[in-house]
C-alpha positions in Angstrom: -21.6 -12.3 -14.6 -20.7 -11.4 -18.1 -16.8 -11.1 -19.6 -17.3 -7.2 -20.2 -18.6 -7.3 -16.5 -15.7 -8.0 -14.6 -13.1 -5.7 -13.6 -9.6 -6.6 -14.3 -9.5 -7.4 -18.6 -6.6 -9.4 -20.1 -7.5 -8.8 -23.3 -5.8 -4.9 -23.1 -2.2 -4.2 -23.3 0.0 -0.8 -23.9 3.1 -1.1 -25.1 5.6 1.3 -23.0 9.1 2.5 -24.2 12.4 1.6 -21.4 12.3 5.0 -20.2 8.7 4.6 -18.8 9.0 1.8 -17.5 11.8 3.2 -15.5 9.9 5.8 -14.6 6.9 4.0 -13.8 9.0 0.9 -11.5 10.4 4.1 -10.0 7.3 6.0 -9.0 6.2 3.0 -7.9 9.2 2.6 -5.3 8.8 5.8 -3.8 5.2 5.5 -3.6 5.6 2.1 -1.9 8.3 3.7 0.5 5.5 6.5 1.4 3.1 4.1 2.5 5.6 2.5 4.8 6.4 5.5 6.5 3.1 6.6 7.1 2.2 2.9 8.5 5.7 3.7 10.5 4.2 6.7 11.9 0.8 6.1 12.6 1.8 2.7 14.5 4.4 4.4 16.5 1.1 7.5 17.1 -1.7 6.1 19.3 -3.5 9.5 18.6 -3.2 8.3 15.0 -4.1 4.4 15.5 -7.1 5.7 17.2 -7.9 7.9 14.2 -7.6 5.0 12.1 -10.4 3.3 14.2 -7.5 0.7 15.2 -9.2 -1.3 17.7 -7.0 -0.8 21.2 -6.8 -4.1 21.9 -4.8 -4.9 18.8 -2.3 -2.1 19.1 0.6 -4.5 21.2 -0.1 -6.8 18.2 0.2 -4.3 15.9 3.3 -2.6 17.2 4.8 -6.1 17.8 4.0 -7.3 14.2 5.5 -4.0 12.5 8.6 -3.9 15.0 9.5 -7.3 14.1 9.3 -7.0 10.4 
């Protein structure tokens, strides 16, 4: 596999001002919290963990897991 191939590139950089990074560490809070409460709610759904193709017999895992953390 070449270099130019591959799919994360060091070689790049963007220069931002301290506004967008604020804005961007911020968006990516609140998207992080999003994801967390839709894992919340599908884990606490078994309509939904069965529309995720969870596999039943890893649900009590599953609950347990997310429960404890």
């Amino acid at each position: 596999m070449c270099e130019t191939d591959s799919y994360w590139n060091e070689k790049g950089q963007a220069e931002i001002s301290q506004k967008g990074e604020k804005e961007v560490l911020e968006a990516s809070w609140v998207l992080h919290n999003m994801a967390l409460e839709a894992v919340d709610k599908v884990v606490k759904d078994d309509n939904l963990l069965r529309l995720f193709n969870i596999n039943e017999h890893l649900w009590p895992a599953v609950k347990k897991n997310w429960n404890d953390s």
